[in-house]
N, C-alpha and C positions, 0 to 999 in steps of 0.2 A: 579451586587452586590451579596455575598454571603451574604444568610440569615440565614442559618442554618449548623449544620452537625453536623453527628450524627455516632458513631461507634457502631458495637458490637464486643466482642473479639478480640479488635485489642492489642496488645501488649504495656506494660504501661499505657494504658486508659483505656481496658477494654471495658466496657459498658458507653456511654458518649454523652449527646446530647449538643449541644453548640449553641446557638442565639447569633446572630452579629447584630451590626447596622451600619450605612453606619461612612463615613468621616474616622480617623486616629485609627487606633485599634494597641497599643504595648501589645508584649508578652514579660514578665520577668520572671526570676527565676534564681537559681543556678544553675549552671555546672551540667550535668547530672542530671537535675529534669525533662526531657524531650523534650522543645524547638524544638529540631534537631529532634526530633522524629514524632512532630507534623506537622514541614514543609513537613516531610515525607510524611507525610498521602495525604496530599495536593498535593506532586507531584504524587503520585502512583495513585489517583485518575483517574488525566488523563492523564495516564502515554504515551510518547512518544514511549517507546521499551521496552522488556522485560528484566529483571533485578534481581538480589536475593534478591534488598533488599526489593522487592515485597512481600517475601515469610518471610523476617524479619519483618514482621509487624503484621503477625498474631499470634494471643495470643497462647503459647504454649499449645500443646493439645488440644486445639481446633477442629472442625468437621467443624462450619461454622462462617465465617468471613465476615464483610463487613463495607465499607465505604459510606456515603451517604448525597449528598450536597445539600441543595435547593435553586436555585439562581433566582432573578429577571433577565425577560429575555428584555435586549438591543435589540433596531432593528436589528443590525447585526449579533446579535445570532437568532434572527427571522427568517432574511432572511435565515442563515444558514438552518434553521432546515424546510422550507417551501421546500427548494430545497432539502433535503430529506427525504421531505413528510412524516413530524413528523406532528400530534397535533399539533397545538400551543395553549399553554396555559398562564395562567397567570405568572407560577412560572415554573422553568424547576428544575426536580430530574435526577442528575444523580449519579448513583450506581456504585459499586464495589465490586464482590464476590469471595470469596475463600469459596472451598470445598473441602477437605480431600475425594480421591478417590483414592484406589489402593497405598498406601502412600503416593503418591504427592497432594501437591494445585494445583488444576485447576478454574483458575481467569476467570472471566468474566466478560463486563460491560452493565449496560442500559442505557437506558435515556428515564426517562418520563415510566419507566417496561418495552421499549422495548429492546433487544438483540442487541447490535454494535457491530463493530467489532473496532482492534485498531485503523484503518487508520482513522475511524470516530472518538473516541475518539482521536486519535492526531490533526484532522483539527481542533475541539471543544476549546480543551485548547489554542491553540491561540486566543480563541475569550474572554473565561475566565479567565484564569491568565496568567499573565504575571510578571515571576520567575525572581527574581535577588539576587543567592547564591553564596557565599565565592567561590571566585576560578572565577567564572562568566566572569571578564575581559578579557580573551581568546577571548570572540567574537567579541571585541573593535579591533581586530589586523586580524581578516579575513574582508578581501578584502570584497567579496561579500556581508556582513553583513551590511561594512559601508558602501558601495552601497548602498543596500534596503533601510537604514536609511536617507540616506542626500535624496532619492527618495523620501520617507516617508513625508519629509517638506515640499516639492512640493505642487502648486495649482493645479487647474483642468487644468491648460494648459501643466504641466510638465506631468503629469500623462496621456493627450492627445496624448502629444509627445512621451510618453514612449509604449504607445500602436499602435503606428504605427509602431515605429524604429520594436519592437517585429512582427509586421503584413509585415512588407517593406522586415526583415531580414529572416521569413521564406517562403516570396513567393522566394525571390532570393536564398536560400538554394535549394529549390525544382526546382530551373529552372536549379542553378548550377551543382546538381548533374544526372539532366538526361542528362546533357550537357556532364558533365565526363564523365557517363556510355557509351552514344554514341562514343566519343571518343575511348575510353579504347577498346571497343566491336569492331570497325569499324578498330583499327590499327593491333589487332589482328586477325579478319576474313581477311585480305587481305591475310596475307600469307598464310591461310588455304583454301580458298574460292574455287581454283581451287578443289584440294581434297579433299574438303564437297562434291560439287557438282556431283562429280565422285561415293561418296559412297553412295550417297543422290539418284543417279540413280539409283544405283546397287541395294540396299537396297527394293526401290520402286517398282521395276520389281516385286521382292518377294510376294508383297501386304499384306503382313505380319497385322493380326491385333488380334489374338489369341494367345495369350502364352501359350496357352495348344495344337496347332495344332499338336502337334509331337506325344504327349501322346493318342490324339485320334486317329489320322494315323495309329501309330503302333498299337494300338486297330482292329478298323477294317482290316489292313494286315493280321493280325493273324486270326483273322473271316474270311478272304474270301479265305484266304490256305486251309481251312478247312472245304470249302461249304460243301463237298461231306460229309464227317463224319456228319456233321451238318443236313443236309438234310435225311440223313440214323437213324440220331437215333430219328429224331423228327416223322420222319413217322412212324417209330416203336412203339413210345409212344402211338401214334394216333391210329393205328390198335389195340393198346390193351384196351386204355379208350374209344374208340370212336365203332370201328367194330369189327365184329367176328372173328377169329383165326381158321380157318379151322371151325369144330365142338364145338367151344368154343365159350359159347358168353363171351363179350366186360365187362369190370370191369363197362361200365351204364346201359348195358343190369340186371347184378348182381343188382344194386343198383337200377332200377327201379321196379325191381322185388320185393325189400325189401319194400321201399316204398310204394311199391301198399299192399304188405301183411302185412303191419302196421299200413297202414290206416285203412283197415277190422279188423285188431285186435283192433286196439282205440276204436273202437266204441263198442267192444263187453267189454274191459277194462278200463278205461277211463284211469287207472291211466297209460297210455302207450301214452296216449296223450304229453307227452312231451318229452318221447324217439322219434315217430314220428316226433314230430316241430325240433329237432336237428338235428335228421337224414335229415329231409326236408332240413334244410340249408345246410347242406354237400354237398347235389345230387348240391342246386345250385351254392353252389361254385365251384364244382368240373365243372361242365357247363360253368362257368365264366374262367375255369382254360383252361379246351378245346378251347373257344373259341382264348383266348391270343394265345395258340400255334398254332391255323390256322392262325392267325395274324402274327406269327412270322416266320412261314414256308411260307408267302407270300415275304416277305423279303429277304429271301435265293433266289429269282430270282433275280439274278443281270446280269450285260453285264458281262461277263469274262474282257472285255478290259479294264473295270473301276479296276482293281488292278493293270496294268500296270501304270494306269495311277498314280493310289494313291504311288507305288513303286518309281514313276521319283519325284514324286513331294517331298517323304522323305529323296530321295536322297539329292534332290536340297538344303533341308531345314539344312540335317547334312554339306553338303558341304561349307553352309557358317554358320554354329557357327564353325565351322573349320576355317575358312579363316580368318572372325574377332574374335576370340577366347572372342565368346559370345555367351551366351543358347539364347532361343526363346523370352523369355522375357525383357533380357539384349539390343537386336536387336532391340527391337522395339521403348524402350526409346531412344536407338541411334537414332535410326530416326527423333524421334521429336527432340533431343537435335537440331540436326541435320537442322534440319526446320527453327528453332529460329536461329540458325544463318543466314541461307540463308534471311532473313527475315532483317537481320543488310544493303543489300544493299539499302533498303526503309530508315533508315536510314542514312545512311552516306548522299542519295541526299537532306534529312532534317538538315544538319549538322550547314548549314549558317544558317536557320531558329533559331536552337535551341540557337545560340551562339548570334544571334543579341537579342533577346528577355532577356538571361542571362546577357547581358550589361546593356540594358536598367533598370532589378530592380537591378542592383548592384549599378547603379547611382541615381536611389530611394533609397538606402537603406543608400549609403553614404550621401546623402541630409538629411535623417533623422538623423543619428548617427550624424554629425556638428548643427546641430538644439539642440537635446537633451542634447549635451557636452556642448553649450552657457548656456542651463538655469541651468545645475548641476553647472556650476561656480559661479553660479548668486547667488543661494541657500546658495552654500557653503562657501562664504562669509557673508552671514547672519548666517549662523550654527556658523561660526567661533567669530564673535562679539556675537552674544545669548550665549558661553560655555565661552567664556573668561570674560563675565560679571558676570554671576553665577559660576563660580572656581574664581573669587577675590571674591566674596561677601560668600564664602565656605572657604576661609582661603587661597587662593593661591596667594596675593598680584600679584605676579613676573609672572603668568602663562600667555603660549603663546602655541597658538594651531593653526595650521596650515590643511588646507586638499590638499592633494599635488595628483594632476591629472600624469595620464599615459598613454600616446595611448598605446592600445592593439587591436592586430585583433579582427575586429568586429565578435561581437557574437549577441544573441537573448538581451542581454543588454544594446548592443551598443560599444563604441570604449573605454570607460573611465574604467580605473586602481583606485581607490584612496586609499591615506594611509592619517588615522589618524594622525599626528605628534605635539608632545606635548613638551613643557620645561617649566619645575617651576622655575628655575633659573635661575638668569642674568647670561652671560657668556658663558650658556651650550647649545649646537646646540640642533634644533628641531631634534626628534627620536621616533619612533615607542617606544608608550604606554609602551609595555614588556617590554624596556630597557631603560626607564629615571624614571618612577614614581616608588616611593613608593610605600609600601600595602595602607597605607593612600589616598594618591592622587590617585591612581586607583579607589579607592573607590568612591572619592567626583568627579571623573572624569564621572564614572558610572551613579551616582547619578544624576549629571548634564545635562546628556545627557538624564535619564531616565523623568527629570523636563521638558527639551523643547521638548521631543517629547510625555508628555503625553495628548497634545492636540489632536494630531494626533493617538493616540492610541487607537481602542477602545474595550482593551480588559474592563473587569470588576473589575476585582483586580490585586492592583498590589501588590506583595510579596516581603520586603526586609528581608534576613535572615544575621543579621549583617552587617550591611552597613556603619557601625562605625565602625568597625575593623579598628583598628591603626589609630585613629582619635585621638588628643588628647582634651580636656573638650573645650578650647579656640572656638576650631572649632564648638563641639557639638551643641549650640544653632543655629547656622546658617544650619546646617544637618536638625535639626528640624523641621526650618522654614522653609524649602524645602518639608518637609514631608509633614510637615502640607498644605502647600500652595497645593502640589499634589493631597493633600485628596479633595479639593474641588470640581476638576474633579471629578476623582475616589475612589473608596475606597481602602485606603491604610493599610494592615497589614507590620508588622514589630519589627522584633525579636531584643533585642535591650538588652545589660547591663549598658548603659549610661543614667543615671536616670532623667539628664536632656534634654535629647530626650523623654523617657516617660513620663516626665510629659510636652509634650507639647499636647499628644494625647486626643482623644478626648473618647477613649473607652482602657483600661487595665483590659488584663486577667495576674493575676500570677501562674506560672506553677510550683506545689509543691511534694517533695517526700513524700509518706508514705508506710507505710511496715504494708501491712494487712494479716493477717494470714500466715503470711511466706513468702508475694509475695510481692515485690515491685510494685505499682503504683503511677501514676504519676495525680495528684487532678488537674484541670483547675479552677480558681476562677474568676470571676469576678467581681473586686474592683468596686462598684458602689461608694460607701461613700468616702469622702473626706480622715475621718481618715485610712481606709484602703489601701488605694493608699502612703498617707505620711509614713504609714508603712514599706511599699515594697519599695518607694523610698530610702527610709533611709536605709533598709538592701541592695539597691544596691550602694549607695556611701559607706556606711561601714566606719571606724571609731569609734570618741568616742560615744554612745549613744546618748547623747544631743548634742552634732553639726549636729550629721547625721540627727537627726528627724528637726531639726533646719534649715538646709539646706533643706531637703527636703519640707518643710512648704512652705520655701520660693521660691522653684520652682513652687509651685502651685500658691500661691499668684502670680508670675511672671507673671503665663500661663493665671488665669484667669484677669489679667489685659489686 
C-alpha cells in the first residue's frame, strides 16, 4: 500500500506531500489540470527504462528535484528486499532524484537512502504497482504475456509442473548442445585429422613455448659476434678504475686518496663532514659499479660452439614462420588450437554416450511439456467462464472468449502458443482482441482480466489511468463495482471523468489549475466532506446547475447505501 508521497520541484506540483489510505482512491479534474501528470510521477518513480519524460517532470529551473514514496511493506516486498540485503523495516521509502549537473539532470534512485541501481528499481515495481494506461491493451495480444497470465491462475501443482518442464528443458538443452558440438567438431576433424597430426608433429619437434625466443636469440647472436670487442673494452675499463696504467694510478687509487684526505680534513673542519659522506658514497658505488663488471666480464666466457649452435636454432625458428606464414607467437597458439582438436578423437569414442543420455532428457522433457499443456487447458477453461461472466455483468451481454492452444517447439515454457480470442457479437467469429473490440471493450476486457487475476497478484497498488475511456454511463456502474470490489484486495487508485465511478470510491483527490505568480500549478485536494465530493461530482457530469448537483447527491446517497 502507498501511504504517502511527497515531491519537491516537480513540475505543476511543485512542492507537495500527499497521504493515501487504503481501499478505492479516484483522481478527478478537468482536462489539463494535471491527472496525466501525476500518473507520471508514479511511473517515473520506478521507472522501467530511461525516457524524456523523466526530465519533463522536473520543475523548470530547478537545481534539485525529487520524488518520494512511503509504502507498507507486503511479504513479498520483504522477501524481495531480504534477498538484497536491505533493512527491513516497517515502512519502505523509495526515492527519486534529479540534479542539474553540467546542464543535464542526472537521476538516481534509493530505497530505504540506500543508492540502486535501475534493474533493482525495475524488479521493485512489479511488486508495487501494477500500471494499467490508455493504449495498455497491446499486452492482451502478446503471446507470452497471456502465457504468464493464464500461468498466473495456476495452483501449486501447475506452478510445480512449470518448474520442472523449465529444469527438464534446460538439463536437455545442455546435454543437446554438447551432443551438437561433438558432432559438428568430430565431422569436421575427420577430414583434417591426418593434417593436424602431421603439423601437430612438425610444430612439437620446435618446442616452442616463448614468443619472444627470436627477439632474445638475435640479442645474444649479436653479443657473441662481438665477444672479442666486448672483452677488449671491458678490460680496459677495468685497468683504468680498478689498476694502474703504467705510472698512473687507477681512477680508485685517485679516489681513495681523496677520501682518506677528507676524512683528515673533516675533522679538522666539520663543516666538510658532508662533502666527505657523499663523496664516501660515490667510492662505494663506484665499488659496486667494479664489482657488476667483473661479473659481467665473467660471462664473456662462453664455448665458441654455443653460437653455432644458437645460429641453427634461429635459422630453424625463421624457417618455419616462413613455412606456415606465422611470427613466433601466432605458432604457438596454432599449436594448442591444434591439440584441442587432436583431443575431438576422445570424443567422437564418447559420441554414443553423449547421444543416448540427450534421448533420455528429451523424453523427460517431452513428459513434462504434455503434463503442463493438460493443466494450462484445465485453467484455461476456467479463465474462459471467470471473463465471460464478469464482460456480461460489465455490459457485454453477447461476449465470447476463447483461449486457443498452439504446439510450438518446446522451449524453457513448454510446447503451448496461446491466443486470447474474443467476439461481442452474435454472428461475428472469435479474433484476436486488436481486431474485434472496441476502445470500450478492450477496456472492460482489461479490467476484467485485471479483477480475476488480482487474487493472484501481489503487487500493492493497482493503477487505472482511464479505464473508462469509451465506456458509455449504462456500463459505468458495473466498472465501479469492479473497482470497488478490487480495492478490497488491494488498493486501487484511478483516474476517472465518469462521476459515477467516483462516487462509488472510497477516498477522492480533485486535481485543480491555478495560476500563481505567472506559473501555472496544478493544487491536489482532498474531498473528505460529503458537500465537496457532490461538488466535483456535479462539475464532472456538467449540465444544468441544479440537475448536476442533483445527480450527483444521488450518486452518493447510491454509494453509501
Amino acid at each position: 500500500m502507498l501511504n504517502s508521497l511527497r515531491f519537491q520541484n516537480i513540475a505543476l506540483f511543485g512542492n507537495l506531500e500527499i497521504d493515501f489510505d487504503k481501499g478505492f482512491t479516484v483522481f478527478t479534474g478537468q482536462t489539463g489540470s494535471g491527472k496525466s501528470i501525476f500518473i507520471d510521477t508514479l511511473n517515473a518513480l520506478l521507472a522501467k527504462k530511461t525516457t524524456s519524460l523523466d526530465n519533463r517532470l522536473v520543475a523548470k529551473g530547478s537545481v534539485f528535484s525529487s520524488i518520494e514514496a512511503v509504502f507498507s511493506v507486503l511479504q513479498n516486498t520483504k522477501d524481495w528486499l531480504i534477498n538484497q540485503e536491505f533493512d527491513i523495516e516497517e515502512e519502505l521509502v523509495v526515492t527519486r532524484e534529479w540534479r542539474l549537473k553540467e546542464k543535464k539532470y542526472k537521476s538516481r534512485f534509493r530505497i530505504n537512502g540506500v543508492l540502486v541501481n535501475r534493474d533493482q528499481i525495475s524488479e521493485l515495481r512489479s511488486l508495487l504497482f501494477d500500471f494499467t494506461l490508455q493504449g495498455d491493451t497491446y499486452t492482451l495480444n502478446d503471446s507470452l504475456h497471456q502465457l504468464s497470465l493464464l500461468d498466473s491462475l495456476g495452483s501449486k501443482r501447475i506452478q510445480e509442473s512449470i518448474a520442472k518442464v523449465k529444469q527438464n528443458w534446460k538439463i536437455w538443452h545442455d546435454s543437446n548442445s554438447r551432443l551438437e558440438e561433438a558432432r559438428d567438431k568430430i565431422l569436421d576433424s575427420k577430414k583434417k585429422l591426418e593434417e593436424i597430426q602431421y603439423i601437430y608433429q612438425d610444430l612439437d619437434k620446435l618446442q616452442l613455448e616463448d614468443p619472444n625466443e627470436q627477439i632474445k636469440l638475435e640479442t645474444d647472436q649479436n653479443r657473441l659476434s662481438n665477444i672479442l670487442r666486448l672483452k677488449e673494452g671491458v678490460k680496459s675499463i677495468l685497468t683504468r678504475l680498478n689498476e694502474s696504467l703504467d705510472e698512473y694510478p687507477s681512477i680508485l687509487d685517485h679516489t681513495n686518496f681523496c677520501i682518506n684526505e677528507l676524512k683528515i680534513l673533516s675533522k679538522i673542519d666539520s663543516s666538510l663532514e658532508p662533502i666527505f659522506e657523499s663523496f664516501y658514497r660515490i667510492i662505494n658505488n663506484l665499488n659496486d659499479l667494479i664489482y657488476q663488471i667483473n661479473d659481467y666480464e665473467k660471462t664473456l666466457d662462453i664455448d665458441p660452439s654455443f653460437l653455432n649452435d644458437l645460429q641453427v636454432r634461429l635459422s630453424t625458428l625463421k624457417f618455419y614462420q616462413k613455412k606456415y606464414q606465422r611470427n613466433l607467437f601466432d605458432l604457438i597458439s596454432y599449436k594448442n588450437e591444434l591439440t584441442n582438436c587432436l583431443s575431438l578423437q576422445d570424443i567422437s569414442n564418447n559420441i554414443n554416450e553423449l547421444s543416448s543420455f540427450e534421448n533420455n532428457k528429451r523424453i523427460l522433457r517431452d513428459k513434462s511439456n504434455e503434463d503442463l499443456s493438460i493443466l494450462r487447458k484445465i485453467i484455461a477453461s476456467q479463465l474462459e467462464d471467470k471473463l465471460i461472466n464478469c464482460l456480461q455483468n460489465l455490459g457485454i451481454p453477447n461476449v465470447r472468449f476463447k483461449v486457443v492452444f498452439e504446439e510450438c517447439a518446446p522451449t524453457i515454457n513448454g510446447i503451448d502458443k496461446v491466443k486470447f480470442m474474443f467476439s461481442a457479437n452474435p454472428g461475428l467469429p472469435l479474433a484476436p482482441l486488436a481486431e474485434t473490440a472496441s476502445g470500450g471493450e478492450k477496456s472492460r476486457v482489461l479490467l476484467a482480466i485485471k479483477a480475476i487475476f488480482s487474487t493472484f497478484d501481489q503487487a500493492n497498488l493497482l493503477i487505472f489511468d482511464e479505464i473508462d475511456s469509451g465506456i458509455s454511463g449504462s456500463v459505468s456502474s458495473h466498472v465501479a463495482k469492479v473497482l470497488r470490489e478490487l480495492s478490497k484486495h488491494q488498493q486501487v487508485f484511478c483516474v476517472t471523468h465518469q462521476p459515477l465511478i467516483a462516487a462509488f470510491a472510497d477516498n477522492h483527490f480533485a486535481l485543480k489549475k491555478s495560476v500563481i505568480s505567472g506559473s501555472t500549478k496544478s493544487i491536489v485536494v482532498n474531498l473528505k466532506e460529503t458537500v465537496d465530493r457532490q461538488r466535483e461530482l456535479a462539475l464532472l457530469a456538467g449540465g444544468e446547475i441544479v440537475e448536476a448537483n442533483a445527480y450527483a447527491a444521488s450518486l452518493l446517497e447510491h454509494k453509501a447505501a
